[in-house]
PDB file of N, CA, C and O in Angstrom:
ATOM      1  N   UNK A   1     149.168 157.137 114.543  1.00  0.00           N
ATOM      2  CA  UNK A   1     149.090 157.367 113.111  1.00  0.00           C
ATOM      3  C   UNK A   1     147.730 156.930 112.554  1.00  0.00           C
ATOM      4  O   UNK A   1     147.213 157.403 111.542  1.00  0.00           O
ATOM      5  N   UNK A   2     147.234 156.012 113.303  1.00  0.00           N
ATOM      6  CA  UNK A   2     145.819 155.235 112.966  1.00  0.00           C
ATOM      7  C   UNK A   2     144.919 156.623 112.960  1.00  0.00           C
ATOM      8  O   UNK A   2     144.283 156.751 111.914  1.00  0.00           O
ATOM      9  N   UNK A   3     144.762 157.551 113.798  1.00  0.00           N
ATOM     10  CA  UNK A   3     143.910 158.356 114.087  1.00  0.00           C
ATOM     11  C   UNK A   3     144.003 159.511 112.610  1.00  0.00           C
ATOM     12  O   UNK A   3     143.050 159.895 111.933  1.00  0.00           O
ATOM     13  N   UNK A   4     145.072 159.765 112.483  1.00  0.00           N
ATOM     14  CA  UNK A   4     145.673 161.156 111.443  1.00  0.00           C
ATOM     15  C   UNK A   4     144.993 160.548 110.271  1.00  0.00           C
ATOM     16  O   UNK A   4     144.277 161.183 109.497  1.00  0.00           O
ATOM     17  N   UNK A   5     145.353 158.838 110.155  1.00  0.00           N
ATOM     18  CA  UNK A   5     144.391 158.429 108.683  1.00  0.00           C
ATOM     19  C   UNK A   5     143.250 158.488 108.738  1.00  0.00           C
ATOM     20  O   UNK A   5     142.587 159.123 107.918  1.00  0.00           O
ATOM     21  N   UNK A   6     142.765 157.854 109.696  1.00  0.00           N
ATOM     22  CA  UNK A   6     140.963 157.727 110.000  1.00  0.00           C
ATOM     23  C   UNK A   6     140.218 159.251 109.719  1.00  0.00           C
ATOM     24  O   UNK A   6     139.143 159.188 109.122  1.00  0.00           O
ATOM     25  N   UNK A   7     140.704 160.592 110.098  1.00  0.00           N
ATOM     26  CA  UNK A   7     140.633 161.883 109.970  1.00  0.00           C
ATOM     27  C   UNK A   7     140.537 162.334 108.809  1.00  0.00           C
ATOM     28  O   UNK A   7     139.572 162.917 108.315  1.00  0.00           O
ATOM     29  N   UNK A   8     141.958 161.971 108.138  1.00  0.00           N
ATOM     30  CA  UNK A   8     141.988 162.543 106.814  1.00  0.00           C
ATOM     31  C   UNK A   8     140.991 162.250 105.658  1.00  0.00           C
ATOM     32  O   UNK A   8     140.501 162.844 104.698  1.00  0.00           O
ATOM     33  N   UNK A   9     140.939 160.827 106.342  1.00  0.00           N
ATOM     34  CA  UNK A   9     140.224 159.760 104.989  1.00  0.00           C
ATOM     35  C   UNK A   9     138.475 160.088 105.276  1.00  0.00           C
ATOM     36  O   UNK A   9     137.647 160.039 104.366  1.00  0.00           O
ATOM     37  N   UNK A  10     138.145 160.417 106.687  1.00  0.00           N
ATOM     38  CA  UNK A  10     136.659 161.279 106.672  1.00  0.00           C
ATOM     39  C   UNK A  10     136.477 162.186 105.910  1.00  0.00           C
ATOM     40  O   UNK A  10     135.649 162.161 104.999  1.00  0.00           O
ATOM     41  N   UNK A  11     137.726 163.742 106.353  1.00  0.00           N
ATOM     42  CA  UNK A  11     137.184 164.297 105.595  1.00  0.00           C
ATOM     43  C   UNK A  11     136.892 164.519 104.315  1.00  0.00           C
ATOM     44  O   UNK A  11     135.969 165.155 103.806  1.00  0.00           O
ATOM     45  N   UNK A  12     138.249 163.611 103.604  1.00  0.00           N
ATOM     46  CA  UNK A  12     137.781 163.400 102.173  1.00  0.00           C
ATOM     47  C   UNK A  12     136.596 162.909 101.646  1.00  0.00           C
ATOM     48  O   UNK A  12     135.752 163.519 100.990  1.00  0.00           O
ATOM     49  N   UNK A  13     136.622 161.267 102.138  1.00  0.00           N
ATOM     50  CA  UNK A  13     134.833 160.965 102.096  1.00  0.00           C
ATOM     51  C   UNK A  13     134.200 162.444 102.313  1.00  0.00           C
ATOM     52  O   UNK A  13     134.010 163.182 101.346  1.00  0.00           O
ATOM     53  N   UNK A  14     133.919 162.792 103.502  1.00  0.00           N
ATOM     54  CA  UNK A  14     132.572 163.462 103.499  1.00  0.00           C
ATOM     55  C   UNK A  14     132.756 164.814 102.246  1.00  0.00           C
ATOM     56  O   UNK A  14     132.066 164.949 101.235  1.00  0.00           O
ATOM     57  N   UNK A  15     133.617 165.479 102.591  1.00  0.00           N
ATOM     58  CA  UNK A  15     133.621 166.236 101.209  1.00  0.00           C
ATOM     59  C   UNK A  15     133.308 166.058  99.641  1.00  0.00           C
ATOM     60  O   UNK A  15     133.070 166.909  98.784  1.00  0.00           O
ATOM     61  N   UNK A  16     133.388 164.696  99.565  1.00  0.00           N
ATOM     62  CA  UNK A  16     132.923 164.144  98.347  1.00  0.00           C
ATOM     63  C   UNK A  16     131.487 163.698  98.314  1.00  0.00           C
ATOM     64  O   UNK A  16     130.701 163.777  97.369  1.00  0.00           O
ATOM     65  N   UNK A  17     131.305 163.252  99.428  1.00  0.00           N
ATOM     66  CA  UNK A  17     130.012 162.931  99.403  1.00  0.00           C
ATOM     67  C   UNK A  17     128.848 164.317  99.659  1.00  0.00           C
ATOM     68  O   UNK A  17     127.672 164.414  99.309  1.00  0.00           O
ATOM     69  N   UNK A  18     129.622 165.161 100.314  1.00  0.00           N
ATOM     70  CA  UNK A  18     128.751 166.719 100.220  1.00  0.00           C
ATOM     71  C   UNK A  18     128.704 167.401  98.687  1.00  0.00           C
ATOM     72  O   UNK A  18     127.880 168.291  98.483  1.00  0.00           O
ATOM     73  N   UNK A  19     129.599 166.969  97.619  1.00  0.00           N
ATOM     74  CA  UNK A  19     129.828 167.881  96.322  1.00  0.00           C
ATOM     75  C   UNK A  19     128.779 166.379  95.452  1.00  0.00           C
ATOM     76  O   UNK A  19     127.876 166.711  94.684  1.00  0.00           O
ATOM     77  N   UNK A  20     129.010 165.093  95.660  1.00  0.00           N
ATOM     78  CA  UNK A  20     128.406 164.952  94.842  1.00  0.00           C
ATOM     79  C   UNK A  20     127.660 163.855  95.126  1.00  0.00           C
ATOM     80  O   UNK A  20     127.119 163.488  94.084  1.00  0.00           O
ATOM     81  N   UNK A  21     127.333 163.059  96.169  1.00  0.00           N
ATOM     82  CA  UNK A  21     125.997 162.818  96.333  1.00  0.00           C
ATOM     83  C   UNK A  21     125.018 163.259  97.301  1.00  0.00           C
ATOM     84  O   UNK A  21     123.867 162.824  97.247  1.00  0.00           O
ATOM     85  N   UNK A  22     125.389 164.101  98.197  1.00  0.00           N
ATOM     86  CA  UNK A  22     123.819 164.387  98.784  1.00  0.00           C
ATOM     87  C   UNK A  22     123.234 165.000  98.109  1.00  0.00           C
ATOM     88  O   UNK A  22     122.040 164.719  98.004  1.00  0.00           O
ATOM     89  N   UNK A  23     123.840 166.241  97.250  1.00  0.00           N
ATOM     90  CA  UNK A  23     122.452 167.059  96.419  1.00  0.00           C
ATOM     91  C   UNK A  23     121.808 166.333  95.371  1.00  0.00           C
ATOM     92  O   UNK A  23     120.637 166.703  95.292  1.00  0.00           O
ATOM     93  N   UNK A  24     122.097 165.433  94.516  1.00  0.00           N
ATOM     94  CA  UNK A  24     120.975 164.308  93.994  1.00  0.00           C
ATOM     95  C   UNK A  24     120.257 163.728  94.473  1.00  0.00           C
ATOM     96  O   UNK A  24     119.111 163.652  94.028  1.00  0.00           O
ATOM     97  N   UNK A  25     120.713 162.990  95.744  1.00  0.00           N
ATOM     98  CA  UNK A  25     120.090 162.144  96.645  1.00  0.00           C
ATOM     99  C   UNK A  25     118.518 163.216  97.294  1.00  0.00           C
ATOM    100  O   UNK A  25     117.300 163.039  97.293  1.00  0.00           O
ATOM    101  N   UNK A  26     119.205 164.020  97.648  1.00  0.00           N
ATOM    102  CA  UNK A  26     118.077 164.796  98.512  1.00  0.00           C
ATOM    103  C   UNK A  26     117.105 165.433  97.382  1.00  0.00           C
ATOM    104  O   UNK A  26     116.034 165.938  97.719  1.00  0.00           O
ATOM    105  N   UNK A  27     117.430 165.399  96.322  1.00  0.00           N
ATOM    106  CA  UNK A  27     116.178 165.852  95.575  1.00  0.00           C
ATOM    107  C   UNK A  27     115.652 164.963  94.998  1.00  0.00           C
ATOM    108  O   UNK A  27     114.879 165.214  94.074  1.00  0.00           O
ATOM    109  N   UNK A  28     115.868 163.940  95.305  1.00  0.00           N
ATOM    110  CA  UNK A  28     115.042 162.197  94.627  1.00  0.00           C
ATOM    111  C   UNK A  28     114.416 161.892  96.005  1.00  0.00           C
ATOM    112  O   UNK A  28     113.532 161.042  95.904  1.00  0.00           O
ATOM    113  N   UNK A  29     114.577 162.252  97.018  1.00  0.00           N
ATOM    114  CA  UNK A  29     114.075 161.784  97.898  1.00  0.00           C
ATOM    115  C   UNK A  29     112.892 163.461  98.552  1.00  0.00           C
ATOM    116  O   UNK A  29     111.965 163.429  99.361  1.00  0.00           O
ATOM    117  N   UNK A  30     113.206 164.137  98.130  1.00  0.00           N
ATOM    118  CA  UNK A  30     112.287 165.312  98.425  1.00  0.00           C
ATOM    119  C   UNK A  30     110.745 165.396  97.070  1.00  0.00           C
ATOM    120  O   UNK A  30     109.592 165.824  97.135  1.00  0.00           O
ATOM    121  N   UNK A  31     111.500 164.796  96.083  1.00  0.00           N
ATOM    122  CA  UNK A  31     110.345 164.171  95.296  1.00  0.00           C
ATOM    123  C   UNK A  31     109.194 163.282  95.499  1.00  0.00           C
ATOM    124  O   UNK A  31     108.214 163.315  94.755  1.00  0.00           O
ATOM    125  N   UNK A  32     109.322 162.366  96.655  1.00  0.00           N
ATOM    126  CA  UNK A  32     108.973 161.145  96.793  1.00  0.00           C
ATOM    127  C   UNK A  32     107.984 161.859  97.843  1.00  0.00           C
ATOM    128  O   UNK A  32     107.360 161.174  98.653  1.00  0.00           O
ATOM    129  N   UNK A  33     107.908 162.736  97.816  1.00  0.00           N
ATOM    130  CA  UNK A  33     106.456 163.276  98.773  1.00  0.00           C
ATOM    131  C   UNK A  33     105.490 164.534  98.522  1.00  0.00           C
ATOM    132  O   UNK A  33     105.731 165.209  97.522  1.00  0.00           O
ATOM    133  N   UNK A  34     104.534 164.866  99.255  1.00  0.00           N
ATOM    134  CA  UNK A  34     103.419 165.635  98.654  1.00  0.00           C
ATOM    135  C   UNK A  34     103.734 166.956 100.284  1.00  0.00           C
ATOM    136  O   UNK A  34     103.881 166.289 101.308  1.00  0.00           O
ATOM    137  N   UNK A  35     103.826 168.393 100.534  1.00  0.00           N
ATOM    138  CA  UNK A  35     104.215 168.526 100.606  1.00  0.00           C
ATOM    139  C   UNK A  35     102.796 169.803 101.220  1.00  0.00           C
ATOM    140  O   UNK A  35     101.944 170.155 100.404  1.00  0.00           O
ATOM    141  N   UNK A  36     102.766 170.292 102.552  1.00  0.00           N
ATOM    142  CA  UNK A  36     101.340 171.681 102.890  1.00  0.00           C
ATOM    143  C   UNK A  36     102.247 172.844 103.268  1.00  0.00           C
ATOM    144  O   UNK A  36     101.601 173.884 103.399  1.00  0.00           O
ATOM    145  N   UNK A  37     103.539 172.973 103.479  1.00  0.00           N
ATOM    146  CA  UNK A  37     104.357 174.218 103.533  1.00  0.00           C
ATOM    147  C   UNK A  37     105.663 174.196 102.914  1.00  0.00           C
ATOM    148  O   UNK A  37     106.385 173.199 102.890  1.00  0.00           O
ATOM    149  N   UNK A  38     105.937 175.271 102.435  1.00  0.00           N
ATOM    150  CA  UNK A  38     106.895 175.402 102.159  1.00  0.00           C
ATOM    151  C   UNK A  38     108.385 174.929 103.165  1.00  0.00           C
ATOM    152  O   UNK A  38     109.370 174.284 102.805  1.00  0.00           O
ATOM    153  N   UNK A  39     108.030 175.603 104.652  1.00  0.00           N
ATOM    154  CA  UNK A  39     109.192 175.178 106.274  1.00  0.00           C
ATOM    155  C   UNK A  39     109.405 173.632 106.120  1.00  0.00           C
ATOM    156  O   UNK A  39     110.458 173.055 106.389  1.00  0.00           O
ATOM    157  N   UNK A  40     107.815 172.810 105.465  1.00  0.00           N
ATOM    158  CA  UNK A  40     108.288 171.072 105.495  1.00  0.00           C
ATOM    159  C   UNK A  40     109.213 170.561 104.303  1.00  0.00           C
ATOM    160  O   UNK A  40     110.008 169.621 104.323  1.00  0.00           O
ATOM    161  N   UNK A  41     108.884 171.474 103.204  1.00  0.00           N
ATOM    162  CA  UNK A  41     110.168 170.950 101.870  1.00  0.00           C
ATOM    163  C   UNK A  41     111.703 171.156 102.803  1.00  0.00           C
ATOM    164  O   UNK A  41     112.518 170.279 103.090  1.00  0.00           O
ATOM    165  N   UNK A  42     111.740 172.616 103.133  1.00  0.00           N
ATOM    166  CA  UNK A  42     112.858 173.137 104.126  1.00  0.00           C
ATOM    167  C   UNK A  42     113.783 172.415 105.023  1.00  0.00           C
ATOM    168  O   UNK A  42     114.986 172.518 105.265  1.00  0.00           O
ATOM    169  N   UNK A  43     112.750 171.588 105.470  1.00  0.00           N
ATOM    170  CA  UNK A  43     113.003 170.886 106.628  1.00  0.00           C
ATOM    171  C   UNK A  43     113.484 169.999 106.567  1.00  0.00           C
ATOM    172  O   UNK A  43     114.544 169.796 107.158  1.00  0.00           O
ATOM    173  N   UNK A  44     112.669 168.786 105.545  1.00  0.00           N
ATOM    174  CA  UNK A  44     112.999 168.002 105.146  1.00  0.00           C
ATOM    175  C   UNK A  44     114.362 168.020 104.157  1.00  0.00           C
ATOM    176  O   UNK A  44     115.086 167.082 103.823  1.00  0.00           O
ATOM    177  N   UNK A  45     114.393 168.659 104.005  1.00  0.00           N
ATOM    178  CA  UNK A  45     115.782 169.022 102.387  1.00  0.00           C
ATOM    179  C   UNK A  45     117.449 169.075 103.489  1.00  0.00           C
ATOM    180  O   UNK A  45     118.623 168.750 103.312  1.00  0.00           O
ATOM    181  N   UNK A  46     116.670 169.653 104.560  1.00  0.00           N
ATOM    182  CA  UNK A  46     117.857 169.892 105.513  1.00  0.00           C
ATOM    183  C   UNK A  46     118.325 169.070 106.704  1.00  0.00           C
ATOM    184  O   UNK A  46     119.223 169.447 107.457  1.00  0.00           O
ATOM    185  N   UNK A  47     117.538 167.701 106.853  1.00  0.00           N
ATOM    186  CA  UNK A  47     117.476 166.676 107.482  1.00  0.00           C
ATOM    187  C   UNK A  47     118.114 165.753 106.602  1.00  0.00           C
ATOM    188  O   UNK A  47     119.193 165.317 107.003  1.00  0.00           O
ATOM    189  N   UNK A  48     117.580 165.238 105.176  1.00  0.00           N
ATOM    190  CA  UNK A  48     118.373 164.703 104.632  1.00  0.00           C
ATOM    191  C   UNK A  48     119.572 164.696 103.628  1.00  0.00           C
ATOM    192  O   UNK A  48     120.066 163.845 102.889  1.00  0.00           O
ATOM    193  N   UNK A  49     119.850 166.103 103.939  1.00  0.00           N
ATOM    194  CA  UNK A  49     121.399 166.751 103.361  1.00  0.00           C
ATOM    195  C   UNK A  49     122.309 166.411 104.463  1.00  0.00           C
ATOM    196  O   UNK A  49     123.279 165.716 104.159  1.00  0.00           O
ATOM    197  N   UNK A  50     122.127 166.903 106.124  1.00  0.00           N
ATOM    198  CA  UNK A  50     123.172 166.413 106.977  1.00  0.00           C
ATOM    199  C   UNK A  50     123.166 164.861 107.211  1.00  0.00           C
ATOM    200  O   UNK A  50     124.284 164.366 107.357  1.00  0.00           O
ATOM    201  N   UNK A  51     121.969 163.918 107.277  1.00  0.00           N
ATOM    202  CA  UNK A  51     121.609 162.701 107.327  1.00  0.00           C
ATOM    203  C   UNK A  51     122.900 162.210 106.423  1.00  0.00           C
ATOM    204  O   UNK A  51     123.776 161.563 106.998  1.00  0.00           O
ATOM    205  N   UNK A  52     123.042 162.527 104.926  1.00  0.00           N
ATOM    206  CA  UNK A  52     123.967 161.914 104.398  1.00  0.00           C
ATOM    207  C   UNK A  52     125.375 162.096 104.247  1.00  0.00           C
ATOM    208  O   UNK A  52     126.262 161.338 103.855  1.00  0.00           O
ATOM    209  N   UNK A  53     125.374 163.533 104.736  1.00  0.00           N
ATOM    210  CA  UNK A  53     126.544 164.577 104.843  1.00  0.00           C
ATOM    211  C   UNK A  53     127.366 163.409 106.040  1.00  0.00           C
ATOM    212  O   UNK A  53     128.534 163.097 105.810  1.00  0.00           O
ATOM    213  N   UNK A  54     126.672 162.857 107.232  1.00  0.00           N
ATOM    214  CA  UNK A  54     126.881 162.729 108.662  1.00  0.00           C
ATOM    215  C   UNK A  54     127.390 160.939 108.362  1.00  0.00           C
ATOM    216  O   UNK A  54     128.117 160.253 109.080  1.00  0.00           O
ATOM    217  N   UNK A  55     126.790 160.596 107.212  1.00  0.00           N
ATOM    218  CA  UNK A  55     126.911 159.277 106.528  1.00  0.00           C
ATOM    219  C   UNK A  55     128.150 159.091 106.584  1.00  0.00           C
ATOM    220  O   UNK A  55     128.939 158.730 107.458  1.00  0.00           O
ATOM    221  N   UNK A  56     128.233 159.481 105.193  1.00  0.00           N
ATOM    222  CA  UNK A  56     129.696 160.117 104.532  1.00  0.00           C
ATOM    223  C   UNK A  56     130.987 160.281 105.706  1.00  0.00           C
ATOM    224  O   UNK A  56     131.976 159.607 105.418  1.00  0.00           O
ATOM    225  N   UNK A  57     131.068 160.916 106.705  1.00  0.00           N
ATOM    226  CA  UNK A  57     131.563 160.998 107.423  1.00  0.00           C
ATOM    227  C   UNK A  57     132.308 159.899 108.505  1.00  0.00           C
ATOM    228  O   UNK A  57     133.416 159.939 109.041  1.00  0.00           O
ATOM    229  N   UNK A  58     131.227 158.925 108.581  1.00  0.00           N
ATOM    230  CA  UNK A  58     131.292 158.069 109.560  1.00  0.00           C
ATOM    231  C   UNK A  58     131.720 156.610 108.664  1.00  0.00           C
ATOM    232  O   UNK A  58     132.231 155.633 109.212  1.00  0.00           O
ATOM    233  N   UNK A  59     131.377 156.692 107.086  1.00  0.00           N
ATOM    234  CA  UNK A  59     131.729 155.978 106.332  1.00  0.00           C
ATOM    235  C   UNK A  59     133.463 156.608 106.301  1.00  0.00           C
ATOM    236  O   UNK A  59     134.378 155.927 106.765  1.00  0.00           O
ATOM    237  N   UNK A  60     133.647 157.710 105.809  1.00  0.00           N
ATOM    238  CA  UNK A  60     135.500 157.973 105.744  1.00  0.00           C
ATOM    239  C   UNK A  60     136.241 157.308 106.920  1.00  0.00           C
ATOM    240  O   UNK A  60     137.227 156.589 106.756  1.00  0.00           O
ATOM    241  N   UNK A  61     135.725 157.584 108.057  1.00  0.00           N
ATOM    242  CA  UNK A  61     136.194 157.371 108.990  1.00  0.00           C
ATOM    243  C   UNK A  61     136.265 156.516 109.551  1.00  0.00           C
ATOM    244  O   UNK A  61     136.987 156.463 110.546  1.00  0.00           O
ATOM    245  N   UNK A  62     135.300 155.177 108.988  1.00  0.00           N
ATOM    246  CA  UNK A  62     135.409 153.681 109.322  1.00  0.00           C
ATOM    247  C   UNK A  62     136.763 153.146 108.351  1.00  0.00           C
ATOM    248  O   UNK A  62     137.699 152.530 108.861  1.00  0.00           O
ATOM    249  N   UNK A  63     136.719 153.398 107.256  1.00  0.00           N
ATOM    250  CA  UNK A  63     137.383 153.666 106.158  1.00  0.00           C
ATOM    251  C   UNK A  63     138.943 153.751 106.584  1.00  0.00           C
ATOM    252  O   UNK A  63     139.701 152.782 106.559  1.00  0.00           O
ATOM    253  N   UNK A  64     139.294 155.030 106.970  1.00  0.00           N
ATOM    254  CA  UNK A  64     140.395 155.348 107.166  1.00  0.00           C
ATOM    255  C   UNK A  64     140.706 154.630 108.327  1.00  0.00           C
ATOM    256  O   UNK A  64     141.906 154.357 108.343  1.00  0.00           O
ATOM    257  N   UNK A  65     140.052 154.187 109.376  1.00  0.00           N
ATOM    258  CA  UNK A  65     140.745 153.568 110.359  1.00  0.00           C
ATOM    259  C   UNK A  65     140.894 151.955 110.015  1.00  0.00           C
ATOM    260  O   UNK A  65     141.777 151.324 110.597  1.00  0.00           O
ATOM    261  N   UNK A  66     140.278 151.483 109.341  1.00  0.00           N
ATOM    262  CA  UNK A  66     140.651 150.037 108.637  1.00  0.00           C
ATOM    263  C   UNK A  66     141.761 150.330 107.703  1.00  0.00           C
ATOM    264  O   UNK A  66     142.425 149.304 107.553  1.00  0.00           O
ATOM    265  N   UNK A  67     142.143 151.146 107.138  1.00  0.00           N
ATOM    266  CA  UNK A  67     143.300 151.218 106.210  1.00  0.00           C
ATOM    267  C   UNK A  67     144.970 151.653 107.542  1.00  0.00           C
ATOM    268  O   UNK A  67     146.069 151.111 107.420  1.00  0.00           O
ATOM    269  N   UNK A  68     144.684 152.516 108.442  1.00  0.00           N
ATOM    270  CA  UNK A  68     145.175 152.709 109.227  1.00  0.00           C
ATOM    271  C   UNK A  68     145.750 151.565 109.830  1.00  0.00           C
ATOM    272  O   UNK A  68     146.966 151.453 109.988  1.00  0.00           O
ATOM    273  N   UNK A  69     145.099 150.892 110.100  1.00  0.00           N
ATOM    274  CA  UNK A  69     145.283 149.521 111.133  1.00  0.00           C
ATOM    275  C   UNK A  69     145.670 148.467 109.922  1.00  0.00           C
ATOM    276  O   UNK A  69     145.874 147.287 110.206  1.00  0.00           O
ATOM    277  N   UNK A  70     145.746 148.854 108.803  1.00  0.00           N
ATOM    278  CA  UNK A  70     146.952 147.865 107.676  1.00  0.00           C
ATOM    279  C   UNK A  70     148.300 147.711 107.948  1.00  0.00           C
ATOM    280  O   UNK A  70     149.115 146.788 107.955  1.00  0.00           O
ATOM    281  N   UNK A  71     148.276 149.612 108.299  1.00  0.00           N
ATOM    282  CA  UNK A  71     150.170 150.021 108.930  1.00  0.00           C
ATOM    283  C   UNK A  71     150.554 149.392 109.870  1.00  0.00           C
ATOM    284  O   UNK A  71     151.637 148.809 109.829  1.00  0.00           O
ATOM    285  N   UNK A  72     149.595 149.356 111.155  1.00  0.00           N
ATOM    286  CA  UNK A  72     149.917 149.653 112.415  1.00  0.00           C
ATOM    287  C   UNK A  72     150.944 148.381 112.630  1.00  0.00           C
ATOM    288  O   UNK A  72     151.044 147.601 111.682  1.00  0.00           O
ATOM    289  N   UNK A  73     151.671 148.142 113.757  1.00  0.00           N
ATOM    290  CA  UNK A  73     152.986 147.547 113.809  1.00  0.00           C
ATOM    291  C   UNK A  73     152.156 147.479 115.515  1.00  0.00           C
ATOM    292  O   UNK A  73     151.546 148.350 116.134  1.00  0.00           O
ATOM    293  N   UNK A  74     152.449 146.179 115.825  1.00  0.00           N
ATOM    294  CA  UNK A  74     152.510 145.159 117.148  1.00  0.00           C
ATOM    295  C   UNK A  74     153.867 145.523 117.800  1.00  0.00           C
ATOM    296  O   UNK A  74     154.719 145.464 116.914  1.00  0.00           O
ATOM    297  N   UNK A  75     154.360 145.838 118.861  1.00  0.00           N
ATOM    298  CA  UNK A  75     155.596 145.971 118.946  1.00  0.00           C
ATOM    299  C   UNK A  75     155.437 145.414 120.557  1.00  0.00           C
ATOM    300  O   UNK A  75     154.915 145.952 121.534  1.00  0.00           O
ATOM    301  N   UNK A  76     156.248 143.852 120.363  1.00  0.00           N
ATOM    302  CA  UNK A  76     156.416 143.458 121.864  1.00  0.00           C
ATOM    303  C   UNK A  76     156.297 144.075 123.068  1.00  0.00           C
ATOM    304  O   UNK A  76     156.671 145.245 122.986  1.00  0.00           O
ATOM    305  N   UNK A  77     155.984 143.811 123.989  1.00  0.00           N
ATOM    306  CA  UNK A  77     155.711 144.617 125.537  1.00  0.00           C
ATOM    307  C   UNK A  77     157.611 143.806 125.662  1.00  0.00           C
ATOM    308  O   UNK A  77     157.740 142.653 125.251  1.00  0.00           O
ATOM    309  N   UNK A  78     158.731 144.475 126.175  1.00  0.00           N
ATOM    310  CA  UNK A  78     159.676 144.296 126.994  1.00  0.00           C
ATOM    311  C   UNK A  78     159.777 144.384 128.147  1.00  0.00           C
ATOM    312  O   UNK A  78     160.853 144.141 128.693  1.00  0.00           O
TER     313      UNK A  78
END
């Protein structure tokens, strides 16, 4: 059951964190530089969209498995 929460509770995190903070984030941080092609805005925009997307993810999923392991039940070896 630990696993089904840890899952669920990612993808929520990351879905939330894809609608509403990487696209602020990545344009405060695509600001913060000077810039000789267009492929490097590109590049960069798309490195740190999955960078936080991949965040998000690994944050739900630390998340959900600490809430998971609230439930979980010890059950004697017989």
């Amino acid at each position: 059951m630990r696993y089904v929460i840890a899952s669920i509770a990612a993808i929520l995190v990351a879905l939330a964190v894809t609608v509403f903070v990487s696209p602020p984030l990545t344009g405060w941080v695509l600001q913060q530089f000077t810039y000789e092609s267009p492929d490097s805005v590109d590049d960069l925009d798309m490195l740190v969209f999955m960078a936080i997307n991949v965040s998000g993810l690994i944050a739900g999923w630390l998340l959900g498995w600490a809430i998971g392991g609230a439930f979980e039940k010890d059950e004697p070896v017989e």
